[in-house]
C-alpha positions as CSV (number, residue, x, y, z in Angstrom):
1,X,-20.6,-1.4,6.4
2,X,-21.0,-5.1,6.3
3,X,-20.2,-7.4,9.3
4,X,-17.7,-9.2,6.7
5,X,-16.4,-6.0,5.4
6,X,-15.7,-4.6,8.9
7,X,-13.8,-8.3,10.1
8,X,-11.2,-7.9,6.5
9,X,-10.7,-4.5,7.4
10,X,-9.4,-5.5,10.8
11,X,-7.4,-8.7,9.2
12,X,-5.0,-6.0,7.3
13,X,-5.2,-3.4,9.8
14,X,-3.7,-3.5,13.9
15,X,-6.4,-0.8,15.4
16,X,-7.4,1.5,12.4
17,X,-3.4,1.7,11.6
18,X,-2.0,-0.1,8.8
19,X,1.2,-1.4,7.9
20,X,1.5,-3.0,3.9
21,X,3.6,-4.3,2.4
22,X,3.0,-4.6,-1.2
23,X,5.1,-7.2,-3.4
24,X,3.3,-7.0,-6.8
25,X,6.4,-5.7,-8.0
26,X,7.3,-9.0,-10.0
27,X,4.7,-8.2,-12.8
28,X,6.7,-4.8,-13.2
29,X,9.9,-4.8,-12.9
30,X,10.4,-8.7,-12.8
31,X,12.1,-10.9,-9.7
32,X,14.2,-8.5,-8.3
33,X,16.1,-8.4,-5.2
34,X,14.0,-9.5,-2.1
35,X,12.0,-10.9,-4.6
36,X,13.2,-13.9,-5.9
37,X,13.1,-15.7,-2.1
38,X,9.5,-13.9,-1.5
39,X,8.6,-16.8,0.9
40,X,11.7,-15.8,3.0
41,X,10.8,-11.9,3.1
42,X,7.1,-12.3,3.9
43,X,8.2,-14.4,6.8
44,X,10.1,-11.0,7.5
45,X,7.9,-8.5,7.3
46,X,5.1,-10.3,9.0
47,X,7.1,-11.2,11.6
48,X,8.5,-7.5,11.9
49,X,4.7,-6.1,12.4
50,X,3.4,-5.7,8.9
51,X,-0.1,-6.4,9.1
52,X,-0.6,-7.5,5.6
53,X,1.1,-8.3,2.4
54,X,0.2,-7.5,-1.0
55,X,1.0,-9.5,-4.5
56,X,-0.9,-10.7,-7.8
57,X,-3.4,-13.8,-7.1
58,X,-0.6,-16.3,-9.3
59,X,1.9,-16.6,-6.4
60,X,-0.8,-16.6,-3.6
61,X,0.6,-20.3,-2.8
62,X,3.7,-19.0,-1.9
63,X,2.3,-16.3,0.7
64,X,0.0,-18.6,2.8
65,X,2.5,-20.7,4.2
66,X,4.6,-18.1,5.3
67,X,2.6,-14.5,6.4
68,X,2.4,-15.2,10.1
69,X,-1.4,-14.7,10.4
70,X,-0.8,-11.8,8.7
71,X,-3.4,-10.2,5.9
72,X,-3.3,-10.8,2.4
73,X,-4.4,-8.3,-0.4
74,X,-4.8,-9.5,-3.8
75,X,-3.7,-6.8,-6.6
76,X,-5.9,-7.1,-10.0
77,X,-4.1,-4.5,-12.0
78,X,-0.9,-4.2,-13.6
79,X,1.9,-3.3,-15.7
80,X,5.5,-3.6,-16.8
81,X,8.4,-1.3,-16.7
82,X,9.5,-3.1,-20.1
83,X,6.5,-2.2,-21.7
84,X,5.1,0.9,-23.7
85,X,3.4,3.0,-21.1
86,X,4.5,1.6,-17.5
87,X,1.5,4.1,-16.6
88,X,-1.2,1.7,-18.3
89,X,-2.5,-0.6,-15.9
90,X,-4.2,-3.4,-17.3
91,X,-6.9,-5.5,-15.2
92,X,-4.9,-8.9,-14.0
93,X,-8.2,-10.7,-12.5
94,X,-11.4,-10.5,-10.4
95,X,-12.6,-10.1,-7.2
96,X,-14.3,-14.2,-6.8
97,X,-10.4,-14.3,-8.2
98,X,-8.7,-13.0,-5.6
99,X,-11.4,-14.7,-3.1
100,X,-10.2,-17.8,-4.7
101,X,-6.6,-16.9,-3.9
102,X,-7.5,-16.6,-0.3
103,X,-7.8,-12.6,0.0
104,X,-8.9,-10.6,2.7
105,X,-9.0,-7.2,0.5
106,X,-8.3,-6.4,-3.1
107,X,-6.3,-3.6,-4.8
108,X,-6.6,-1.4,-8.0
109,X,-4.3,1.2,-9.1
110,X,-5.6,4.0,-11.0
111,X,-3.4,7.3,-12.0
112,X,-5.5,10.1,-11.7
113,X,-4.1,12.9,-14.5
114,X,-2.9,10.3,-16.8
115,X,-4.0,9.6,-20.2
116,X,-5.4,6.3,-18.5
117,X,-7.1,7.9,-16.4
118,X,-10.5,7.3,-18.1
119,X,-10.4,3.7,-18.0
120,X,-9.0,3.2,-14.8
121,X,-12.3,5.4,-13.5
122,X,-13.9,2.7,-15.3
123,X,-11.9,-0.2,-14.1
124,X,-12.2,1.1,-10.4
125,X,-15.7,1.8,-9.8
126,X,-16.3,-1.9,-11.4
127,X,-14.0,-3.5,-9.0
128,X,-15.7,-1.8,-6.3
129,X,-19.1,-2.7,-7.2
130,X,-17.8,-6.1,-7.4
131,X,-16.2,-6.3,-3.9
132,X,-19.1,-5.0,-2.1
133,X,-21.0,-7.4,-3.2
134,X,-18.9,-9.8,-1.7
135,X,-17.8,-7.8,1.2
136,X,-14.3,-7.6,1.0
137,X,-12.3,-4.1,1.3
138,X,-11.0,-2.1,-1.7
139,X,-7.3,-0.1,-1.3
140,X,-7.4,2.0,-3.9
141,X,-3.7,3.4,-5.2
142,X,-4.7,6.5,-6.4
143,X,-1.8,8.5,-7.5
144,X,-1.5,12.4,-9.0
145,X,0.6,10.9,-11.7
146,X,0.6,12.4,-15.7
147,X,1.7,14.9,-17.9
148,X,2.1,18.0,-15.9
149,X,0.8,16.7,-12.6
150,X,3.2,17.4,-9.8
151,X,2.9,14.3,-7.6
152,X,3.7,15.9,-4.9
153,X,1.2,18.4,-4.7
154,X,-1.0,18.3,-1.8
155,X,-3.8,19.8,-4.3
156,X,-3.8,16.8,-6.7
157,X,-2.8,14.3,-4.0
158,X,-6.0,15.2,-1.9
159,X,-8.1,15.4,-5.4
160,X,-6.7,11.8,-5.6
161,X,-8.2,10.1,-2.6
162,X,-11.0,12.0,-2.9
163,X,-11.9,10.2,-6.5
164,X,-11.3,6.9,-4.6
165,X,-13.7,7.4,-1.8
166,X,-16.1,8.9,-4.5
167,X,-15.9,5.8,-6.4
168,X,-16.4,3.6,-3.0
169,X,-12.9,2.8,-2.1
170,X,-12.4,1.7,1.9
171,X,-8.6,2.4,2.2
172,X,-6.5,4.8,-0.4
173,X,-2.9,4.9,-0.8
174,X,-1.1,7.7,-2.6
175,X,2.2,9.7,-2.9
176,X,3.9,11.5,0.7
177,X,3.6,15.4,-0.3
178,X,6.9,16.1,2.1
179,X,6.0,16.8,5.5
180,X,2.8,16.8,7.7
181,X,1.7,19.5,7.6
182,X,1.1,19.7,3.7
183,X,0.4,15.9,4.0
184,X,-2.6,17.1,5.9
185,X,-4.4,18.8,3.5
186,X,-4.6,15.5,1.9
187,X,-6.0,13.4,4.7
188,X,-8.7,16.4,5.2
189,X,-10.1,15.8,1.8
190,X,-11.4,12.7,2.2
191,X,-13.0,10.7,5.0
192,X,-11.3,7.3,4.3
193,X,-8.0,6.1,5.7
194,X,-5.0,7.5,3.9
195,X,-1.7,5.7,3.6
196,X,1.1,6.8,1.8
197,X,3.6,4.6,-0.6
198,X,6.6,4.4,0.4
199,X,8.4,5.7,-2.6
200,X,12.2,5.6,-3.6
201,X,14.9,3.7,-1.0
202,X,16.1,6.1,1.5
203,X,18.6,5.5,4.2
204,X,16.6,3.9,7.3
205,X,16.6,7.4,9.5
206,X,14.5,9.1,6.2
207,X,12.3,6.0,6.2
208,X,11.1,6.2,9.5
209,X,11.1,10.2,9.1
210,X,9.3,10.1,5.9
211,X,6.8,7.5,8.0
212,X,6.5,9.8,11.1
213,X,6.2,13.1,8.7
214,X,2.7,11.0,7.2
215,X,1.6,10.5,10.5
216,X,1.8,13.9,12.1
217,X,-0.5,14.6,8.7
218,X,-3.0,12.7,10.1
219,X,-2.0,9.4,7.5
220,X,-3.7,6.5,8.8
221,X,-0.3,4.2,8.0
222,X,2.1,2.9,5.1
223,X,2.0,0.8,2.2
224,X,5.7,0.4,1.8
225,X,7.2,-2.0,-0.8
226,X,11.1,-1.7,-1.5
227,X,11.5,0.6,1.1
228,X,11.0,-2.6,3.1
229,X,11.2,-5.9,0.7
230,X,14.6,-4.7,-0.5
231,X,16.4,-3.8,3.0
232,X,18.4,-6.1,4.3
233,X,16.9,-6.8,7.3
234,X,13.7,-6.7,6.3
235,X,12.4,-7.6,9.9
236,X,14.5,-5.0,11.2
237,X,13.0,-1.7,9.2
238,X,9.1,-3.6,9.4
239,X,9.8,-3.1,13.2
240,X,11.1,0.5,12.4
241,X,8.3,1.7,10.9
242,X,5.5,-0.3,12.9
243,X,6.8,1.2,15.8
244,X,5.8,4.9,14.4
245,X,2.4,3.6,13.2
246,X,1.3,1.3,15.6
247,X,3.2,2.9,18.9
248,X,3.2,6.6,18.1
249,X,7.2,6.5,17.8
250,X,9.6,9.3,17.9
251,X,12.0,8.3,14.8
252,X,15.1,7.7,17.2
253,X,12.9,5.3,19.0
254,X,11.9,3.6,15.9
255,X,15.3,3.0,14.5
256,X,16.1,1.2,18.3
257,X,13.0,-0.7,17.6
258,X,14.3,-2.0,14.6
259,X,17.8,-2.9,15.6
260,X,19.2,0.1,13.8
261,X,22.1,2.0,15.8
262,X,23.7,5.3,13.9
263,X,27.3,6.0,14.3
């Protein structure tokens, strides 16, 4: 590992641990909620505890100012839930791209089961190729995701980040198989950290459960995008949930953290 690949890890990770929050959602579903003021929630989030945020390289102008000394990943694939096949991520730029943008560690998404799959092999070992030459980290979302793939399976999950360190990923996110123990059946089959998406909205105590759950599995953090972006304190759950993966939190203690007293 590179002296310049070891100082980005540490600029989108607090000790090993990571807390993302990805906002490429505008390219797929448009400006939605959270969205549309994304200067106002990256102030949010950073200021919360997330160590980094994630978008395309078009709207980098409107992270700088606002990310609190924060991280910055650059996303280079994509795709639109308007669109054909929401499943067929396209390549949106390049790594001297996302260099140019001001990154501190690029992203690819690649669904491992899906008739895409192929490609995004392709697409993925590129990108990596690519970024080591220049140093920077790779977070590869690889997620068990196709026809007849359960994408909750521990099996196809851990096959998952296994393809990404095999094709020189440094960080992998994929889907939360349900609780820790299964969860760690993922994290033993690869050697990279593992972070898990944060998936549908939940109420704020199944959040920080779903959070503390990936941990006990041995996760090494979250990449978390409405779960946090579209809350309405997003401060207030970035806390949350920093507190699990950067304190070691019980989930009552997290939900203080954040501000969020249950009835």
């Amino acid at each position: 590992m590179t002296a310049g690949l070891t100082a980005r890890l540490k600029r989108i990770s607090t000790n090993d641990r990571f807390l993302i929050v990805p906002m490429d959602h505008g390219i797929t579903m448009g400006a939605v909620e959270g969205l549309v003021d994304i200067e106002s929630t990256i102030d949010g989030v950073t200021a919360g505890g997330a160590d980094a945020v994630l978008t395309q390289r078009g709207i980098a102008e409107r992270v700088h100012p606002n990310k609190n000394d924060a991280g910055y990943i650059v996303h280079l694939n994509g795709s639109t839930t308007i669109g054909p096949d929401e499943n067929d991520k396209r390549v949106t730029g390049t790594v001297e791209d996302a260099v140019r943008a001001g990154a501190d560690a690029v992203s690819f998404h690649i669904n491992v089961g899906s008739d895409h799959e192929p490609s995004q092999i392709e697409g993925l070992a590129e990108l990596t190729a690519e970024a080591e030459r220049l140093g920077l980290p790779v977070l590869a979302m690889a997620y068990a995701r196709g026809p007849g793939v359960d994408e909750s399976d521990p099996e196809s999950l851990g096959h998952a980040v296994r393809l990404a360190e095999e094709l020189g990923a440094d960080v992998v996110k994929t889907g939360y198989s349900g609780d820790g123990d299964s969860f760690g059946r993922v994290t033993e089959s690869t050697r990279l950290p593992v972070v898990i998406a944060g998936g549908s909205k939940g109420t704020d105590r199944e959040t920080v459960e779903m959070v503390r759950g990936a941990m006990d599995g041995d996760a090494a953090g979250v990449s978390m995008g409405r779960s946090i972006f579209q809350h309405d304190d997003p401060e207030g759950i970035a806390r949350a949930v920093s507190a699990i993966v950067h304190d070691d939190a019980t989930v009552d203690d997290a939900l203080a953290a954040g501000g969020f007293v249950e009835a």
